[in-house]
Residue frames as a rotation matrix with the C-alpha (Angstrom) as fourth column:
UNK 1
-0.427 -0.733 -0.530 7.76
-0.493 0.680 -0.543 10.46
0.758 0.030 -0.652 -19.56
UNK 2
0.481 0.686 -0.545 6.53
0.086 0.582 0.808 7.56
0.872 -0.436 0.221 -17.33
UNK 3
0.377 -0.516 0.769 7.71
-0.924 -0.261 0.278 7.56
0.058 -0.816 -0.575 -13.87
UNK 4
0.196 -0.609 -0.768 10.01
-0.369 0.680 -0.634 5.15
0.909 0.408 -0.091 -13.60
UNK 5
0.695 -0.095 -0.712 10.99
0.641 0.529 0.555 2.90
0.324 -0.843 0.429 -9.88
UNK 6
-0.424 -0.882 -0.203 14.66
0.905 -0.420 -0.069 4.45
-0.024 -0.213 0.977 -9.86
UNK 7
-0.705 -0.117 0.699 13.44
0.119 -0.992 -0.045 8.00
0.699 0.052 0.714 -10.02
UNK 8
0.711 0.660 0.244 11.12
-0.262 -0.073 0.962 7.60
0.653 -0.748 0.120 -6.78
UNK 9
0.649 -0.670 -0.360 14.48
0.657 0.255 0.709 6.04
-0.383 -0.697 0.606 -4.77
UNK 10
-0.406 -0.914 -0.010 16.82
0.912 -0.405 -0.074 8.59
0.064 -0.040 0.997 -6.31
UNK 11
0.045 0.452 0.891 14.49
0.015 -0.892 0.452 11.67
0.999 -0.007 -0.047 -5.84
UNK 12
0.875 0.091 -0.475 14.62
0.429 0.306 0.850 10.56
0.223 -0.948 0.229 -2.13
UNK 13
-0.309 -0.941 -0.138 18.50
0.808 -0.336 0.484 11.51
-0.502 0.038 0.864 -2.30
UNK 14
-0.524 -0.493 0.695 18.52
0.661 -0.750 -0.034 14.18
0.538 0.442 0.718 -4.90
UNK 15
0.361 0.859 0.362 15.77
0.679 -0.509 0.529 15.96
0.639 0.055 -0.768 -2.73
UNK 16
0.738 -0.345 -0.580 17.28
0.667 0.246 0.703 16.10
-0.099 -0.906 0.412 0.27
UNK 17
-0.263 -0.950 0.167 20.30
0.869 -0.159 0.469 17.41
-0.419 0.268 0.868 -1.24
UNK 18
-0.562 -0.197 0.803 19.13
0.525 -0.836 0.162 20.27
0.639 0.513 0.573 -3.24
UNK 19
0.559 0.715 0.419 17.05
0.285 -0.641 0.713 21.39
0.778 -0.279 -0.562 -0.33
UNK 20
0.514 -0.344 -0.786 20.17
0.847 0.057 0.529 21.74
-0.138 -0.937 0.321 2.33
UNK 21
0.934 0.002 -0.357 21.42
-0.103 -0.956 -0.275 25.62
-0.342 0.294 -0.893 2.15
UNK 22
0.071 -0.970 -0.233 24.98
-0.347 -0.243 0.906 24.57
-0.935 0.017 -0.354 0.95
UNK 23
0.120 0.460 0.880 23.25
0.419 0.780 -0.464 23.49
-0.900 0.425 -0.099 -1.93
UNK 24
-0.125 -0.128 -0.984 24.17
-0.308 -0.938 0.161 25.23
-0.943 0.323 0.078 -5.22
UNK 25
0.113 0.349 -0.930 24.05
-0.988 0.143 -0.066 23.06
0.110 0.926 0.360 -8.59
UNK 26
-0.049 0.096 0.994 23.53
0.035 0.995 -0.094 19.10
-0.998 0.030 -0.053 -9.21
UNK 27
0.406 0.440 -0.801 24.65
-0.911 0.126 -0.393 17.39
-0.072 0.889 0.452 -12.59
UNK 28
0.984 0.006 0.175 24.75
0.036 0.972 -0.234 14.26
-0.172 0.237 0.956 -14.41
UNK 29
0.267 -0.957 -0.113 28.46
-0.171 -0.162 0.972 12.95
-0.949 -0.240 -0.207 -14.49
UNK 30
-0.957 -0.275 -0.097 27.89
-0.235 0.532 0.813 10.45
-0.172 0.801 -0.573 -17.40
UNK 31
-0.121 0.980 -0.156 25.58
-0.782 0.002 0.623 7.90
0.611 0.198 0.767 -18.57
UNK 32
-0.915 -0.026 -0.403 25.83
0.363 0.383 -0.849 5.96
0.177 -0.924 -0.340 -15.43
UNK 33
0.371 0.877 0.306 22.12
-0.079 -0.298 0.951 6.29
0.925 -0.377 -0.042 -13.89
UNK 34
0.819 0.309 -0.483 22.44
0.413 0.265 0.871 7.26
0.398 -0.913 0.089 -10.54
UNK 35
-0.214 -0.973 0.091 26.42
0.977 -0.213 0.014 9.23
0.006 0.092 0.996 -11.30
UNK 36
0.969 0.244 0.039 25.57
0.244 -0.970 0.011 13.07
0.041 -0.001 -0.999 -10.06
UNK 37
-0.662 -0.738 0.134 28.38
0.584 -0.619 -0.525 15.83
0.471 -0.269 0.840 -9.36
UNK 38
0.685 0.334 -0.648 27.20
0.728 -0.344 0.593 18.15
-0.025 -0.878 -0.479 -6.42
UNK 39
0.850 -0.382 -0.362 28.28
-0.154 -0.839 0.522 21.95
-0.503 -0.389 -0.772 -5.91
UNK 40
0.759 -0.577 -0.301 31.03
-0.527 -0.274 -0.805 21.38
0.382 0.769 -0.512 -8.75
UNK 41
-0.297 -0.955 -0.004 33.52
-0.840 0.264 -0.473 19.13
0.453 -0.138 -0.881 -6.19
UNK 42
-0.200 0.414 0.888 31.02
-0.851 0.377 -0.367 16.12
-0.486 -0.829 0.276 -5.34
UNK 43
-0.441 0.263 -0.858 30.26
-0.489 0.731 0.475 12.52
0.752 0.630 -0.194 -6.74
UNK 44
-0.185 0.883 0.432 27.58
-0.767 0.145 -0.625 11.35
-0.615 -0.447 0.650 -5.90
UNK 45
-0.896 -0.294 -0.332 26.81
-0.382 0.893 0.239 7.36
0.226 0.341 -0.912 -6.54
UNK 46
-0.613 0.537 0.579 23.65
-0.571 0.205 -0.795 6.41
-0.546 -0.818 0.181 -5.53
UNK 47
-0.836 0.017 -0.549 21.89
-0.205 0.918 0.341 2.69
0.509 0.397 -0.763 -5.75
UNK 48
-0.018 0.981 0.193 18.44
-0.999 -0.027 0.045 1.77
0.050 -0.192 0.980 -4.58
UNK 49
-0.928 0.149 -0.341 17.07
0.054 0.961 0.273 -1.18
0.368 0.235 -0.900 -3.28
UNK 50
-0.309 0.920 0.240 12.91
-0.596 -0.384 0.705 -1.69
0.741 0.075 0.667 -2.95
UNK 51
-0.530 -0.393 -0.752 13.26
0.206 0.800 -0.563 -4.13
0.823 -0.453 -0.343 0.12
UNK 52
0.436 0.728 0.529 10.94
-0.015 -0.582 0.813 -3.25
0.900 -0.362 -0.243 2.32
UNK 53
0.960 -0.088 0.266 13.01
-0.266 0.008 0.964 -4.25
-0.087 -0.996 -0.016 5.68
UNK 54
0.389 -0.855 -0.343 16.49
-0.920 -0.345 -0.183 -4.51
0.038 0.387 -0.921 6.67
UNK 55
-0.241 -0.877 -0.417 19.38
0.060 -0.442 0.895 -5.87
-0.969 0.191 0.159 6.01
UNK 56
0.934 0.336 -0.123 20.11
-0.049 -0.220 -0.974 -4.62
-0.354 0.916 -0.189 2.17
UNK 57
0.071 -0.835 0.546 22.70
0.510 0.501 0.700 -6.39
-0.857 0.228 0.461 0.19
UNK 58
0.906 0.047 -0.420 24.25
-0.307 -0.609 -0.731 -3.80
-0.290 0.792 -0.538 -2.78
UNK 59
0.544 -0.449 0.709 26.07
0.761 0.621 -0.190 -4.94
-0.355 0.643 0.679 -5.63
UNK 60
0.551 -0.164 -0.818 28.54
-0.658 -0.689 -0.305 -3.35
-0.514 0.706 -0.487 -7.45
UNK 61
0.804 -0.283 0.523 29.74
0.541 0.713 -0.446 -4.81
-0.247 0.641 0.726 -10.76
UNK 62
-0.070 -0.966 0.249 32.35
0.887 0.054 0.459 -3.66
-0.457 0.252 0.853 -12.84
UNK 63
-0.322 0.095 0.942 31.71
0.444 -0.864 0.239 -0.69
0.836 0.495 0.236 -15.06
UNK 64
0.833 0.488 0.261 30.30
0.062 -0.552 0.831 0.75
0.550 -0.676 -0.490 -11.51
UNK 65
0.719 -0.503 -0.480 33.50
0.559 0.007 0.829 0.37
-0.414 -0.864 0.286 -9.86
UNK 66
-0.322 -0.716 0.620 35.58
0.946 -0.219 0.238 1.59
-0.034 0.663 0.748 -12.88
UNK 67
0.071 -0.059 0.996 33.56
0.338 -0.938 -0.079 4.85
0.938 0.342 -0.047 -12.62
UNK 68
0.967 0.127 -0.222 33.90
0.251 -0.306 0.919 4.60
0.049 -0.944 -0.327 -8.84
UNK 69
0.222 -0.972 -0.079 37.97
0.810 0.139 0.570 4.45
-0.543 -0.191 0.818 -9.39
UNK 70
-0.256 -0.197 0.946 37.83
0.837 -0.534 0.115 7.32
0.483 0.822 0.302 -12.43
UNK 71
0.813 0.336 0.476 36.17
-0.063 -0.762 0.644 9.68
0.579 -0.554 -0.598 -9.40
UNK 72
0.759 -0.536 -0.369 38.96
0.506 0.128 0.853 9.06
-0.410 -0.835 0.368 -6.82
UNK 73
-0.211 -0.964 0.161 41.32
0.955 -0.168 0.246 9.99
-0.210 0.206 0.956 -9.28
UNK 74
0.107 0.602 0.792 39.42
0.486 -0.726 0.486 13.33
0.867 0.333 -0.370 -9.79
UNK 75
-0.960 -0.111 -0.256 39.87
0.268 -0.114 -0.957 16.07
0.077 -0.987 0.140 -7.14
UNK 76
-0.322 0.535 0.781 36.95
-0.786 -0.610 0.094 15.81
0.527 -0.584 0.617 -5.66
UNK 77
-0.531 0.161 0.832 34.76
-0.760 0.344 -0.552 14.19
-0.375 -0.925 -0.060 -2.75
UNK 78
-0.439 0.553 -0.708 32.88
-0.372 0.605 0.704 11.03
0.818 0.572 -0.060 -3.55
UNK 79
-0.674 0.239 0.699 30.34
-0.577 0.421 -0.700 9.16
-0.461 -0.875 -0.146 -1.70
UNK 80
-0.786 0.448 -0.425 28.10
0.102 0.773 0.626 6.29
0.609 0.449 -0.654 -2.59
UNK 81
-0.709 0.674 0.206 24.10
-0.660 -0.533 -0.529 7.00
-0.247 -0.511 0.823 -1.21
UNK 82
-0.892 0.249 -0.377 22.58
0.232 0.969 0.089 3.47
0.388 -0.008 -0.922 -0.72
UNK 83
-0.395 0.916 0.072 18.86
-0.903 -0.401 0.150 4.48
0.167 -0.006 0.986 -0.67
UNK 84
-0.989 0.140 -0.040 17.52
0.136 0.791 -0.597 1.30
-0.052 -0.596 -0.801 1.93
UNK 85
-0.451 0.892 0.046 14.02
0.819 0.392 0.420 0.89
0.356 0.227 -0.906 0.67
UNK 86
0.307 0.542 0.782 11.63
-0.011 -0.820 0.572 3.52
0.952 -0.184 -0.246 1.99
UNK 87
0.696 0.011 -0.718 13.65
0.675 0.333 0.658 3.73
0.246 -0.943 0.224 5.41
UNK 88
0.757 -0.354 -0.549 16.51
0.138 -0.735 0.664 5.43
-0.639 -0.578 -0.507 5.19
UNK 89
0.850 -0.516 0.106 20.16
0.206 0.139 -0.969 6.77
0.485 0.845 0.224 3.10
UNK 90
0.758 -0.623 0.193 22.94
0.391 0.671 0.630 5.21
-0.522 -0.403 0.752 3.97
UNK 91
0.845 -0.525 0.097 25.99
-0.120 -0.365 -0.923 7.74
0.521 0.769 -0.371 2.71
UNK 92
0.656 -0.728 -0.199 29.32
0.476 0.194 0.858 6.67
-0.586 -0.657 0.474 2.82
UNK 93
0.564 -0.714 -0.413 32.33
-0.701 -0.679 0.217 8.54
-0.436 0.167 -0.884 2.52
UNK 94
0.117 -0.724 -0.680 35.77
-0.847 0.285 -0.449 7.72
0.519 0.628 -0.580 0.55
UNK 95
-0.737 -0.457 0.498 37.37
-0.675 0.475 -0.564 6.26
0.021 -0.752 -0.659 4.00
UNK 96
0.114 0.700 0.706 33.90
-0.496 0.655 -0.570 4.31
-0.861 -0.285 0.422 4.84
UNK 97
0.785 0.587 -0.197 33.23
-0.513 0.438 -0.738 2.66
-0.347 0.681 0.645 1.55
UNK 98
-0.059 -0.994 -0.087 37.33
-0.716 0.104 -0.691 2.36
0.696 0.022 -0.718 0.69
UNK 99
-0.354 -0.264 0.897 36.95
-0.904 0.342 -0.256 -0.03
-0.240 -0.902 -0.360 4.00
UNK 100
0.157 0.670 0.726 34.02
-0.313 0.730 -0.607 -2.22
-0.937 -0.133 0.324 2.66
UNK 101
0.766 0.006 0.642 34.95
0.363 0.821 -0.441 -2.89
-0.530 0.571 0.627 -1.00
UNK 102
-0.137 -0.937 0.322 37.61
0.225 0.287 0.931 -3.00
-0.965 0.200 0.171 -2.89
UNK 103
0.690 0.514 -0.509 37.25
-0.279 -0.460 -0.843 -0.56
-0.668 0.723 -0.174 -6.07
UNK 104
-0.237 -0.805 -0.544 40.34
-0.937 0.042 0.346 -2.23
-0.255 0.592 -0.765 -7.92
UNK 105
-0.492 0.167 0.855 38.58
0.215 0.974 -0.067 -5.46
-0.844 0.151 -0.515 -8.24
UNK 106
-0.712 0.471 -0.521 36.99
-0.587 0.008 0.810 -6.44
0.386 0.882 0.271 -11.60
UNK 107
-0.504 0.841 -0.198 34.61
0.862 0.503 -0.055 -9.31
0.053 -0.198 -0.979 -9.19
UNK 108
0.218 0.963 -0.160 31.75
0.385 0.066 0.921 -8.34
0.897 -0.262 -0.356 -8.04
UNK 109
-0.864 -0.489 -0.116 31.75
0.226 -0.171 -0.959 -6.24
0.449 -0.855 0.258 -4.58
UNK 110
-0.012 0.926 -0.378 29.04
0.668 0.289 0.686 -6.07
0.744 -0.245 -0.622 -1.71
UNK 111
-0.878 -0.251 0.406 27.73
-0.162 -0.644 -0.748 -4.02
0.450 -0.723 0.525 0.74
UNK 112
-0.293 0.754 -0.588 25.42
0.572 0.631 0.524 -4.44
0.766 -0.183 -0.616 3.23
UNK 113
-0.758 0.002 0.653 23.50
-0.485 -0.671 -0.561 -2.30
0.437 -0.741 0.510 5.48
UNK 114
-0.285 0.476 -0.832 21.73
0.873 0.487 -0.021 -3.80
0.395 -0.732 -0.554 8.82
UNK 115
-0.271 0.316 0.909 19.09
-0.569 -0.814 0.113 -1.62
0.776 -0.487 0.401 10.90
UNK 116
-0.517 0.637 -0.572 18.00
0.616 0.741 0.269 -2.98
0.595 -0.213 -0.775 13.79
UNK 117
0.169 0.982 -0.087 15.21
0.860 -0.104 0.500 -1.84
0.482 -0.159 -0.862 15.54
UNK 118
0.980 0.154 -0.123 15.00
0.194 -0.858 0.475 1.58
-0.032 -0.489 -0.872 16.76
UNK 119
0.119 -0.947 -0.300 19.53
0.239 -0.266 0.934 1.96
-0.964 -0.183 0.194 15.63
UNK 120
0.025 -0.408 -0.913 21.96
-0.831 -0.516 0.209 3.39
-0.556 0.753 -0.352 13.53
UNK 121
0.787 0.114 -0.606 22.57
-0.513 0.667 -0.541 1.62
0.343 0.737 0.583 10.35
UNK 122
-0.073 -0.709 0.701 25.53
0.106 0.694 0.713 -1.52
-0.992 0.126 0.024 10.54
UNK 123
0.846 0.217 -0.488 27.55
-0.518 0.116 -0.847 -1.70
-0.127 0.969 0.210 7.46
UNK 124
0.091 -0.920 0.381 29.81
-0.137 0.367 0.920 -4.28
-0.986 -0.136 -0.092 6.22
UNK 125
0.466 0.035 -0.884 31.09
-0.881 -0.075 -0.467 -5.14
-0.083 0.997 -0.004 2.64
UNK 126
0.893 -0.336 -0.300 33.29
0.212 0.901 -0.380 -7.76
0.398 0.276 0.875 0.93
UNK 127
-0.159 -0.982 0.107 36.33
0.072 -0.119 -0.990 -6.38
0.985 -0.150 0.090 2.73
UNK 128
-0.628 -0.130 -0.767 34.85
0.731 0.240 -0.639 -6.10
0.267 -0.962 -0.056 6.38
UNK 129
0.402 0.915 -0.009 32.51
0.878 -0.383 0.287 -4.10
0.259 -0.123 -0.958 8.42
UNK 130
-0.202 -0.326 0.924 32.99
-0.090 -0.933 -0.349 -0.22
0.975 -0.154 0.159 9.72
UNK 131
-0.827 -0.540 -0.155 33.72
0.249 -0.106 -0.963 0.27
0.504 -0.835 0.222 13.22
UNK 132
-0.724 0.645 -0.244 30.80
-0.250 -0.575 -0.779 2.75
-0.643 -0.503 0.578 13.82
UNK 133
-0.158 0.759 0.632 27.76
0.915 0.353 -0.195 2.54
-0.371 0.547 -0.750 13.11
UNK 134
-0.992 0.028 0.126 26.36
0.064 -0.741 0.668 5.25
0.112 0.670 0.733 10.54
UNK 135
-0.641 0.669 -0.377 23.05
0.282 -0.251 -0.926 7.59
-0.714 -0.700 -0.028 11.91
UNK 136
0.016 0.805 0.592 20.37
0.995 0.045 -0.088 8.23
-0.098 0.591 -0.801 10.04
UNK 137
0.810 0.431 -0.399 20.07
0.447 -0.893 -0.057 11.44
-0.380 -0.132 -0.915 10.33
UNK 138
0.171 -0.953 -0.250 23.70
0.354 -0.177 0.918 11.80
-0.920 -0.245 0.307 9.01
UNK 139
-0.715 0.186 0.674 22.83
0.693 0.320 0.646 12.17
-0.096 0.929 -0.358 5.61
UNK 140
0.722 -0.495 0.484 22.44
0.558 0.002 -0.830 14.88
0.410 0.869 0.278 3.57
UNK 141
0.848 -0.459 0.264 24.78
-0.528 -0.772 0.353 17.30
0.042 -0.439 -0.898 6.03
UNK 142
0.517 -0.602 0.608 27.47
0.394 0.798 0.456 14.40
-0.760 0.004 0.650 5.89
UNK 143
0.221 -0.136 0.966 28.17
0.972 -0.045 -0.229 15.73
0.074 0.990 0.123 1.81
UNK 144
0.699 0.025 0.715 28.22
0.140 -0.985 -0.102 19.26
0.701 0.171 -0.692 2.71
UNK 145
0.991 -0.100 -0.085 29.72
0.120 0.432 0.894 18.56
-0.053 -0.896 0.440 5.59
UNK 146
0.391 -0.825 0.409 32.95
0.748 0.544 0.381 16.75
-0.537 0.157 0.829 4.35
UNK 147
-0.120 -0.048 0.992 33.11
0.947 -0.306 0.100 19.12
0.299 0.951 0.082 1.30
UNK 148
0.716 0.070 0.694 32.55
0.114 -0.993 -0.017 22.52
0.689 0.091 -0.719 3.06
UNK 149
0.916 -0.231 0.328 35.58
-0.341 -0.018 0.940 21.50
-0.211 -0.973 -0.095 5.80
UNK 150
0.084 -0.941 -0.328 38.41
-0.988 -0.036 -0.150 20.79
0.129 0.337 -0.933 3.24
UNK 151
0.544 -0.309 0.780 37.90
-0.447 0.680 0.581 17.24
-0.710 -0.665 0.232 4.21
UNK 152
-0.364 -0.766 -0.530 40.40
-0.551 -0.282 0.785 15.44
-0.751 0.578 -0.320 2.44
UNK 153
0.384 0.689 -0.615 39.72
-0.781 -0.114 -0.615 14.28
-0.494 0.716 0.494 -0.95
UNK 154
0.750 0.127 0.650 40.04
-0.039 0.988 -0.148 10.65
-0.661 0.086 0.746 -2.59
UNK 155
0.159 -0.857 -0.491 43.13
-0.987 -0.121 -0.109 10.08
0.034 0.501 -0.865 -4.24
Protein backbone atom coordinates (compact mmCIF):
# COMPACT_ATOMS: atom_id res chain seq x y z
CA UNK A 1 0.00 0.00 0.00
CA UNK A 2 1.33 3.54 -0.78
CA UNK A 3 1.96 5.70 2.11
CA UNK A 4 -0.48 7.98 2.19
CA UNK A 5 -0.15 12.08 3.92
CA UNK A 6 -2.83 11.16 6.72
CA UNK A 7 -0.96 8.13 7.89
CA UNK A 8 2.42 10.18 8.55
CA UNK A 9 0.12 12.91 10.80
CA UNK A 10 -1.91 10.16 12.42
CA UNK A 11 1.08 7.78 13.16
CA UNK A 12 2.42 10.89 15.04
CA UNK A 13 -0.68 10.36 17.50
CA UNK A 14 -1.22 6.68 17.27
CA UNK A 15 2.58 6.31 18.19
CA UNK A 16 2.74 8.12 21.03
CA UNK A 17 -0.17 6.43 22.36
CA UNK A 18 0.62 2.85 21.98
CA UNK A 19 4.04 3.52 23.38
CA UNK A 20 2.74 5.08 26.96
CA UNK A 21 2.61 1.99 29.61
CA UNK A 22 -1.22 2.41 30.14
CA UNK A 23 -1.40 1.41 26.77
CA UNK A 24 -3.27 -1.86 26.05
CA UNK A 25 -5.31 -2.14 22.61
CA UNK A 26 -6.20 0.61 19.79
CA UNK A 27 -9.17 0.06 17.25
CA UNK A 28 -10.93 1.48 14.42
CA UNK A 29 -14.43 2.79 15.62
CA UNK A 30 -15.97 3.00 12.07
CA UNK A 31 -15.24 4.14 8.70
CA UNK A 32 -14.48 7.59 9.82
CA UNK A 33 -10.54 7.93 9.04
CA UNK A 34 -8.99 9.18 11.92
CA UNK A 35 -12.18 7.49 14.60
CA UNK A 36 -9.88 5.09 17.05
CA UNK A 37 -11.20 3.54 20.49
CA UNK A 38 -8.23 3.34 23.04
CA UNK A 39 -7.91 0.70 26.00
CA UNK A 40 -11.71 -0.31 25.30
CA UNK A 41 -13.20 3.22 27.07
CA UNK A 42 -11.47 5.93 24.67
CA UNK A 43 -12.43 7.91 21.40
CA UNK A 44 -10.07 9.11 19.89
CA UNK A 45 -10.76 11.85 16.90
CA UNK A 46 -7.87 12.94 15.36
CA UNK A 47 -7.46 15.63 12.27
CA UNK A 48 -4.24 16.78 10.71
CA UNK A 49 -3.24 19.79 9.23
CA UNK A 50 0.28 20.04 6.96
CA UNK A 51 0.80 23.85 7.82
CA UNK A 52 4.02 24.26 8.51
CA UNK A 53 3.59 27.23 11.25
CA UNK A 54 1.05 28.32 13.60
CA UNK A 55 -2.05 29.27 13.96
CA UNK A 56 -4.15 26.04 12.52
CA UNK A 57 -7.72 26.49 11.64
CA UNK A 58 -9.75 22.79 11.94
CA UNK A 59 -12.92 22.15 10.42
CA UNK A 60 -15.44 20.01 11.41
CA UNK A 61 -18.40 19.30 9.09
CA UNK A 62 -21.27 17.37 9.75
CA UNK A 63 -21.00 13.62 9.57
CA UNK A 64 -17.77 14.47 11.92
CA UNK A 65 -19.79 16.02 14.49
CA UNK A 66 -22.65 13.42 14.28
CA UNK A 67 -19.97 10.80 15.15
CA UNK A 68 -18.55 13.28 17.66
CA UNK A 69 -22.28 13.43 19.38
CA UNK A 70 -22.84 9.31 18.87
CA UNK A 71 -19.41 9.09 21.25
CA UNK A 72 -20.71 11.36 24.08
CA UNK A 73 -23.61 9.35 24.23
CA UNK A 74 -21.37 6.21 24.70
CA UNK A 75 -19.80 5.65 28.15
CA UNK A 76 -16.71 6.49 27.43
CA UNK A 77 -13.92 9.33 27.29
CA UNK A 78 -13.53 11.21 24.05
CA UNK A 79 -11.00 13.60 22.90
CA UNK A 80 -10.28 15.16 19.58
CA UNK A 81 -6.07 15.09 18.74
CA UNK A 82 -5.48 18.07 16.34
CA UNK A 83 -2.05 16.97 14.95
CA UNK A 84 -0.54 20.94 14.21
CA UNK A 85 1.72 20.23 11.30
CA UNK A 86 5.04 18.71 12.32
CA UNK A 87 5.00 20.75 15.74
CA UNK A 88 2.93 19.51 18.04
CA UNK A 89 -0.79 17.50 19.34
CA UNK A 90 -3.13 19.50 20.53
CA UNK A 91 -5.63 16.99 22.70
CA UNK A 92 -8.67 18.19 23.96
CA UNK A 93 -10.87 16.78 26.36
CA UNK A 94 -14.90 16.54 26.46
CA UNK A 95 -15.01 19.91 28.77
CA UNK A 96 -12.21 21.66 26.42
CA UNK A 97 -13.61 20.97 23.03
CA UNK A 98 -17.56 21.05 24.47
CA UNK A 99 -16.30 24.89 25.13
CA UNK A 100 -15.03 25.59 21.52
CA UNK A 101 -17.70 24.03 19.26
CA UNK A 102 -20.87 23.21 19.37
CA UNK A 103 -21.41 19.34 18.44
CA UNK A 104 -25.33 19.84 17.97
CA UNK A 105 -24.83 22.08 15.08
CA UNK A 106 -25.32 20.72 11.50
CA UNK A 107 -22.93 24.25 10.26
CA UNK A 108 -19.73 23.92 10.02
CA UNK A 109 -17.56 24.30 13.41
CA UNK A 110 -13.88 25.65 13.94
CA UNK A 111 -11.09 25.36 15.96
CA UNK A 112 -8.08 26.98 16.12
CA UNK A 113 -4.85 26.44 17.74
CA UNK A 114 -2.17 29.48 18.16
CA UNK A 115 1.59 28.75 19.30
CA UNK A 116 3.52 31.47 19.87
CA UNK A 117 6.99 31.37 20.15
CA UNK A 118 8.63 29.35 22.69
CA UNK A 119 4.37 28.76 24.56
CA UNK A 120 1.71 26.57 25.25
CA UNK A 121 -0.76 26.14 22.54
CA UNK A 122 -3.99 29.01 22.54
CA UNK A 123 -7.18 27.49 21.50
CA UNK A 124 -10.35 29.00 20.49
CA UNK A 125 -13.33 27.67 18.37
CA UNK A 126 -16.67 28.92 17.00
CA UNK A 127 -18.03 29.15 20.53
CA UNK A 128 -14.99 30.98 22.27
CA UNK A 129 -11.54 30.40 23.45
CA UNK A 130 -10.33 28.11 26.66
CA UNK A 131 -9.17 29.87 29.60
CA UNK A 132 -5.78 28.00 29.78
CA UNK A 133 -3.60 27.49 27.59
CA UNK A 134 -2.92 23.67 26.64
CA UNK A 135 1.12 22.34 27.06
CA UNK A 136 2.67 20.49 24.76
CA UNK A 137 3.90 18.07 26.54
CA UNK A 138 0.31 17.30 27.79
CA UNK A 139 -0.45 14.91 25.31
CA UNK A 140 -0.38 11.50 25.25
CA UNK A 141 -0.57 11.23 29.41
CA UNK A 142 -3.65 13.69 29.17
CA UNK A 143 -5.81 10.26 27.59
CA UNK A 144 -4.51 7.98 30.13
CA UNK A 145 -4.61 10.39 32.42
CA UNK A 146 -8.39 11.36 32.34
CA UNK A 147 -9.34 7.66 31.73
CA UNK A 148 -7.16 5.95 34.42
CA UNK A 149 -8.70 8.65 37.26
CA UNK A 150 -12.47 7.93 36.70
CA UNK A 151 -12.50 11.30 35.14
CA UNK A 152 -15.91 11.90 34.33
CA UNK A 153 -17.24 10.75 31.14
CA UNK A 154 -19.22 12.70 28.27
CA UNK A 155 -22.75 12.44 28.52
Amino acid sequence: MKIQTQHLYHGSVLTQITEHHSFKALNKVDDIYGHYLVNHDTRLFVKYLTKEASPWNFQFHGNELEAIRNDIQAPVHVFLCLVCGEETICALDYQEFSNLIDVTSTERQVINVEVPPSGSMHVSGSLGELEQTIRHNSFPEKIFTNADEGAEVAK
